[in-house]
C-alpha positions in Angstrom: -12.1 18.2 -16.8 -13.6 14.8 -18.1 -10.5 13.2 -19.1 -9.7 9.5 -17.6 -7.1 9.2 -15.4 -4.2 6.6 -16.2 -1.8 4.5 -14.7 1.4 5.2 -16.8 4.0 4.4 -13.7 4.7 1.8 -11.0 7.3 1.5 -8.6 7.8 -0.6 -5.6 10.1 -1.6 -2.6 8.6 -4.6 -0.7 9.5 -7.8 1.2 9.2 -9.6 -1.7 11.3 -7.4 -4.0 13.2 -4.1 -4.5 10.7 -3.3 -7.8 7.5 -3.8 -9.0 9.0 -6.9 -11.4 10.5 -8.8 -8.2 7.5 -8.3 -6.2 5.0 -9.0 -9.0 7.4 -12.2 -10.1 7.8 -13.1 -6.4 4.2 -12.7 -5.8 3.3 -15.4 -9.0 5.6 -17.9 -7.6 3.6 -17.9 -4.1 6.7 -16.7 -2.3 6.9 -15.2 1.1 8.5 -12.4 2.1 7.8 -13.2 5.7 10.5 -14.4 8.2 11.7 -14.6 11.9 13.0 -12.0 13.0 16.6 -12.9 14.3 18.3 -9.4 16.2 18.6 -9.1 19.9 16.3 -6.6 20.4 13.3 -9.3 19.3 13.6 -12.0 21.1 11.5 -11.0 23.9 8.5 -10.6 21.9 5.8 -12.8 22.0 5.5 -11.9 18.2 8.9 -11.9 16.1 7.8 -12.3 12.6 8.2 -9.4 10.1 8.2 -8.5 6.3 11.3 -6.7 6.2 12.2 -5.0 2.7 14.1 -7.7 0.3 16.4 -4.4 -0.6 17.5 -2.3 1.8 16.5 0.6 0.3 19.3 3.2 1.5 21.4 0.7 -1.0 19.9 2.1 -3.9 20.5 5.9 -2.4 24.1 7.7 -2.3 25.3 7.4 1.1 25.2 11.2 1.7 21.4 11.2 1.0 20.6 8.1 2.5 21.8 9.6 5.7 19.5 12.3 5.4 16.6 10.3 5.3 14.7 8.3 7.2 14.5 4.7 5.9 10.1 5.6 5.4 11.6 8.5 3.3 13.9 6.4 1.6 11.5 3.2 0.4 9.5 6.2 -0.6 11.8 8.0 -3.0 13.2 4.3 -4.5 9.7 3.5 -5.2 8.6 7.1 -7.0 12.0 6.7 -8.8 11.1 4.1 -10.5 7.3 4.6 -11.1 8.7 8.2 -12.7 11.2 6.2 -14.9 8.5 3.7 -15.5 6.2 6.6 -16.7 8.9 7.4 -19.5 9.4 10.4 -17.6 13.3 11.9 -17.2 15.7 11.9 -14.0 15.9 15.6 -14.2 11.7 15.9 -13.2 9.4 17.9 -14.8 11.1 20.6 -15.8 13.0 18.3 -18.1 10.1 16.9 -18.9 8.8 20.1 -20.2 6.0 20.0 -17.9 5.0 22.7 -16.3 6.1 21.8 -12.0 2.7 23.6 -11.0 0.8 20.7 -13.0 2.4 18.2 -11.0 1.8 17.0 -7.1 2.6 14.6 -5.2 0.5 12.7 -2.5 1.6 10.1 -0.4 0.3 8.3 3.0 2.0 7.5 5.4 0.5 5.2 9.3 3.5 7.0 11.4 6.1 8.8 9.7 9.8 8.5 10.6 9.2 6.6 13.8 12.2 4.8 13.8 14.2 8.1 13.8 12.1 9.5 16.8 12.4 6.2 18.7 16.3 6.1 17.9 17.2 9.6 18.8 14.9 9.7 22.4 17.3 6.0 22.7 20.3 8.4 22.3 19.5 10.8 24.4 18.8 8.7 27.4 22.1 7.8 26.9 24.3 10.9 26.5 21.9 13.7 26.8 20.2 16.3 24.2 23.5 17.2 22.3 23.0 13.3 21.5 20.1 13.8 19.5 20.6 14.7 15.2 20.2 18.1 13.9 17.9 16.2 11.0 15.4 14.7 13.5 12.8 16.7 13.2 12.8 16.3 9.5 13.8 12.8 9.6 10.5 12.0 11.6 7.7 14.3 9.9 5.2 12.3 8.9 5.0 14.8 5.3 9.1 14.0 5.0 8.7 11.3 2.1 6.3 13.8 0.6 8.5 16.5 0.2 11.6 14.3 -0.5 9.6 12.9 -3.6 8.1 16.6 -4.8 11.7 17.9 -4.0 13.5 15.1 -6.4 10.9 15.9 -9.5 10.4 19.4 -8.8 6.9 18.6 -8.1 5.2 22.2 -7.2 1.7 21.5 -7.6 1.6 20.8 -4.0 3.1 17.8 -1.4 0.4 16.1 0.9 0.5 13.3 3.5 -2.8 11.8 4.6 -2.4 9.6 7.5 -5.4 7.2 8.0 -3.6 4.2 9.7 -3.4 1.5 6.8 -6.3 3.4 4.3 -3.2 5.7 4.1 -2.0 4.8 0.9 -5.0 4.1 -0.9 -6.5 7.2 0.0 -3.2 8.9 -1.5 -4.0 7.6 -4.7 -7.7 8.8 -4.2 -6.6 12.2 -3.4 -4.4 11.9 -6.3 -7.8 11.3 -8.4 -9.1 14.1 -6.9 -6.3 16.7 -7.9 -6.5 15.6 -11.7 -10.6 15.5 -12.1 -10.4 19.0 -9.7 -8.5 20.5 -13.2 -5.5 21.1 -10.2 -2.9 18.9 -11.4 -2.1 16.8 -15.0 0.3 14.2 -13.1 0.4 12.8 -9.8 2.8 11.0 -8.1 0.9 8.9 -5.6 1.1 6.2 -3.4 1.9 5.1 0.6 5.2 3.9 2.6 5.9 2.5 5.8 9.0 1.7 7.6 7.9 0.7 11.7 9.3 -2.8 12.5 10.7 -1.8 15.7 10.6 -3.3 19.4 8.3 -0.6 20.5 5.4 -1.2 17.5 6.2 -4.5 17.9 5.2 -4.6 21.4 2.3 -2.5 21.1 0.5 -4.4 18.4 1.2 -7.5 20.0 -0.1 -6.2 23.7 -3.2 -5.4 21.6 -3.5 -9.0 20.3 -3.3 -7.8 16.9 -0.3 -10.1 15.2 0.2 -13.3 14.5 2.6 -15.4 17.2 3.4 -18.3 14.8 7.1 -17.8 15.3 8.1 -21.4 14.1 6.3 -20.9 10.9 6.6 -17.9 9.6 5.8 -18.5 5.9 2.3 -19.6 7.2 2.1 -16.8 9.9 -0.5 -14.4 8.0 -3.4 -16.7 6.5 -6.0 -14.8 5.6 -9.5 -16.0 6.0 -8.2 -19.1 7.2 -9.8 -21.0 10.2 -6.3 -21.1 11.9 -5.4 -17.5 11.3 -3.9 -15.5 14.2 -3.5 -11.9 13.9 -1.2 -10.2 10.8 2.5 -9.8 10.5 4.2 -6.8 10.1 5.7 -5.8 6.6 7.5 -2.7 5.8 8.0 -1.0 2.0 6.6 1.5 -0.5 4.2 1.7 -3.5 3.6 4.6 -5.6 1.7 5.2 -9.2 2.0 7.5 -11.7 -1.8 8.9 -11.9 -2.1 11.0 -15.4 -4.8 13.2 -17.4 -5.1 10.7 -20.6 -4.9 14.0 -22.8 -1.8 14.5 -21.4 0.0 10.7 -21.7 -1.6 10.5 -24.9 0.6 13.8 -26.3 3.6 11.9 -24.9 3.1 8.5 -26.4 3.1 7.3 -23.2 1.2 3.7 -22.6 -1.3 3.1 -19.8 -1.3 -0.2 -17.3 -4.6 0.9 -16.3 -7.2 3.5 -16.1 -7.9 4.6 -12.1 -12.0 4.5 -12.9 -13.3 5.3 -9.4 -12.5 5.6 -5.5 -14.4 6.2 -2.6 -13.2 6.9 1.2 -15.7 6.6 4.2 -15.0 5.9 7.7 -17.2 3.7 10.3 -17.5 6.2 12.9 -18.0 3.2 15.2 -14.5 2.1 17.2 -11.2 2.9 17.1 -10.1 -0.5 16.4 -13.3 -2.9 15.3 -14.8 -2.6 12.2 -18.7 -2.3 12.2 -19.8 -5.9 12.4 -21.7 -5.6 9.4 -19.2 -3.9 7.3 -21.5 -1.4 6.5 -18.8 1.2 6.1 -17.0 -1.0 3.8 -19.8 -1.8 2.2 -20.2 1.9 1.4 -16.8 2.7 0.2 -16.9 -0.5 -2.5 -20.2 0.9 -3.8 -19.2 4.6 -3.6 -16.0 3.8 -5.7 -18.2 1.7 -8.0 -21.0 4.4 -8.7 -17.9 6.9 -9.5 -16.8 4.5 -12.2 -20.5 4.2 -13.3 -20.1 0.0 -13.0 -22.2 -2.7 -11.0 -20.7 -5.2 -8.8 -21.2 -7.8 -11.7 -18.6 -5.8 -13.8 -15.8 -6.4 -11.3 -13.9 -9.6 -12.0 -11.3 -9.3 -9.3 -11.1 -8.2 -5.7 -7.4 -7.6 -4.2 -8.8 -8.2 -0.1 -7.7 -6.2 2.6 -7.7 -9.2 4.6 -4.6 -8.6 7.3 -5.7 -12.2 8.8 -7.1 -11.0 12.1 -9.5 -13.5 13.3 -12.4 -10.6 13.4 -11.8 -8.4 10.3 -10.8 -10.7 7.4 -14.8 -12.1 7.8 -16.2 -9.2 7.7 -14.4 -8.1 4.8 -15.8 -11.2 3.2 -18.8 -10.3 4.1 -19.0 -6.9 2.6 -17.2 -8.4 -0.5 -20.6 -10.8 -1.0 -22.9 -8.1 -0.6 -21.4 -5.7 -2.9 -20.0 -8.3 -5.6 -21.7 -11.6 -4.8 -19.6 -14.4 -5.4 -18.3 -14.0 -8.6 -15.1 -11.7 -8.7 -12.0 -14.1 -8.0 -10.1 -12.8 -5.0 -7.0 -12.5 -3.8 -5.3 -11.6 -0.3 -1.8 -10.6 -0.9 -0.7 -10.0 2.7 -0.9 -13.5 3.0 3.2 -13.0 1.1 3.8 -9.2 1.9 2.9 -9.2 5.5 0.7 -5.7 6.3 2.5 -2.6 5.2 0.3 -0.6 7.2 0.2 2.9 5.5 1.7 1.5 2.5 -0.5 -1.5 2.3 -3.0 0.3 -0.2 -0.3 1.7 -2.6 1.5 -1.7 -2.7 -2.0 -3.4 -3.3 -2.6 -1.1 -5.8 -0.5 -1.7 -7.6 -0.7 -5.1 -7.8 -4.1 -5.2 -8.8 -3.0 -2.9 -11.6 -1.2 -5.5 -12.9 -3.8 -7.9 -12.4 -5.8 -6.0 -14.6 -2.7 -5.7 -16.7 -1.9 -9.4 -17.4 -5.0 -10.9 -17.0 -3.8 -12.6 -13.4 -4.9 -12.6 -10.5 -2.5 -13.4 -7.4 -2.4 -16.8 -5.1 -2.9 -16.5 -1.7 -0.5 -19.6 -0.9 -1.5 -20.1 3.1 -5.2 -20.5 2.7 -5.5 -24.0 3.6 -9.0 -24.4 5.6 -11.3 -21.5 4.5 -14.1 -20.5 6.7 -16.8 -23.0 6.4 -19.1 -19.6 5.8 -16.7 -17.9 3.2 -18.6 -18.1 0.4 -16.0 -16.2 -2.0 -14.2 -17.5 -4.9 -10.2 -17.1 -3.2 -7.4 -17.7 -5.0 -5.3 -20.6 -3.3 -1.5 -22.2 -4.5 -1.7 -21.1 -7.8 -2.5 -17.7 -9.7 -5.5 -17.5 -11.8 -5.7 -16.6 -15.4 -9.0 -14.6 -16.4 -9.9 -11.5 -18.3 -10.1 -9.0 -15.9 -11.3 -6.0 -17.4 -12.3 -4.0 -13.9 -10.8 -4.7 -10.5 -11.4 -3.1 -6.7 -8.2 -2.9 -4.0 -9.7 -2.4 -0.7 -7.6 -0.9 1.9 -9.1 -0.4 6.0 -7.7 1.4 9.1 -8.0 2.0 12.6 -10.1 4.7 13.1 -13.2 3.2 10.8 -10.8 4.5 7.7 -12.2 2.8 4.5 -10.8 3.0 1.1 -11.9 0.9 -2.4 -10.1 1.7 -5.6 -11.2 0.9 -9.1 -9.2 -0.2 -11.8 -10.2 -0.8 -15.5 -8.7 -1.6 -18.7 -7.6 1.7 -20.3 
């Protein structure tokens, strides 16, 4: 199968919006989805900052089924709603499509799962005991739940997978996705990442690792990527998803593309659990992996969405893989910077805002980079968004575990 593989859907729940036009508008205007958080159970942490979802996303749900669901579950199926819609595809799935459910699977990432639900229901029965704890746990917290909740809605039978690789989750979805369509398995792909863990417990734990940011009484300016005053990331919790497509087949439908996915490439470190390799070597790999399966240079990329989480270690490294592999010339951006770090979702959301970079010839501000690294050496986006042609674009994604991920994006 030699088709290319388009982008013909988007959808997304974030902090900065409950759709891809409120978070790509939001994310224009420099805005930050960041903020304090204000309920009881934070105020003992040494870091309370979060991106919480700008639309509660069980709104958007009937209450019956937003019951049933975990709130990961939930951002999940808001999101793949509306890339479906987006793809001019009908409620009633793909049997109303008049595509055949066989030919179309859904991947999507997740870092934990329905943690909240587990952590709730252990809360409950501490208190009262086991007949405390729901009869929908168990499918409230599988990690595969907002996998089969999506495939279930569009009667998706070509097959419902999960990979979990910490916050390469969602970008290696969409790679996987790739996979399925060049592999002759699948025609669409519903694809993406979501993540849904602010709670005390993560909270805790990241912080006890020294991993977030503890600028309390500046939230806004809390995750600064490649700044000299960053402090560890923030938080953030929401979905992305893309439609991926055979161009044969949203060509017969008259369907219009965003973008064309042109290449990926997943490695991993092997190296730590937690540090990336101080040269980025594995990084380095997955950029130029993704780039050979596009069959493009490093010179042909114009714009770079960083992973950049604003950890004092990682965000120069990144940069320093960036320069190796593209030099100085692609402009880029560091969206966490307004979204906080979705974790597992952080690669879907990132994708697809670097599909719309591509699309509109834009590529996002990262509004808190005030005092770069004096050895930064890349061309960052600050206050404002940048106009440019962008005909090819990378979104890098990176995990615990030495998980790397680069997607390429191209004009279709």
């Amino acid at each position: 199968m030699t088709d290319d593989i388009y982008i013909t859907g988007l959808g997304a729940t974030t902090p900065l919006g409950g759709d891809v036009a409120g978070t790509w508008s939001a994310l224009l205007a420099g805005t930050s989805g960041i903020a304090e958080l204000t309920t009881d159970w934070a105020a003992g942490l040494p870091a309370r900052l979060a991106g919480v979802m700008a639309v509660d996303p069980a709104s958007r749900l009937d209450r019956v089924q937003a019951r049933r669901l975990d709130r990961n579950m939930q951002a999940a199926l808001v999101a793949a709603r509306e890339a479906w819609a987006d793809a001019g595809l009908p409620a009633g799935g793909a049997a109303a499509a008049g595509i055949d459910p066989e030919r179309v699977a859904v991947v999507i990432g997740t870092g934990v799962g329905g943690l909240t639900t587990l952590l709730d229901n252990h809360d409950n029965m501490l208190a009262g005991g086991p007949r405390r704890v729901s009869p929908r746990m168990i499918q409230m917290n599988m990690p595969n739940g907002a996998a089969a909740t999506v495939s279930i809605e569009f009667g998706a039978r070509g097959g419902a997978m999960t990979p979990v690789s910490a916050c390469a989750s969602g970008a290696e979805a969409i790679a996987q996705g790739m996979d399925l369509i060049r592999l002759g398995r699948a025609d669409i792909v519903i694809a993406g990442g979501t993540e849904t863990c602010i709670h005390p417990l993560t909270m805790a734990g990241f912080a006890q690792a020294q991993a977030m940011s503890t600028r309390n009484d500046d939230p806004t300016h809390a995750s600064r990527p490649f700044d000299t005053a960053r402090d560890g990331f923030v938080l953030g919790e929401g979905a992305g998803i893309v439609i991926l497509e055979r161009a044969g087949s949203a060509t017969a439908r008259g369907q219009r593309a965003y973008a064309r996915l042109a290449g990926s490439r997943v490695t991993s470190d092997a190296y730590d659990m937690v540090h990336p390799q101080s040269e980025g070597e594995g990084q380095i790999r997955a950029m130029r992996g993704a780039l050979a399966d596009a069959g493009l240079s490093g010179t042909d990329i114009h714009h770079v969405n960083a992973h950049a989480t604003s950890t004092p270690a990682g965000d120069m490294i990144e940069a320093k893989a960036i320069r190796t592999v593209f030099g100085s010339g692609a402009v880029v951006s560091a969206t966490k910077s307004m979204t906080g770090h979705l974790l597992g979702a952080a690669g879907a959301v990132e994708a697809v805002v670097t599909v719309l970079a591509v699309h509109h010839d834009t590529a996002p501000p990262t509004p808190t980079l005030e005092n770069a690294e004096p050895d930064l050496d890349l061309d960052v986006t600050r206050k404002e968004p940048r106009k440019l042609r962008i005909d090819a674009a990378v979104s890098n994604s990176f995990g615990f575990g030495g998980h790397n991920a680069a997607l390429v994006f191209t004009k279709p």
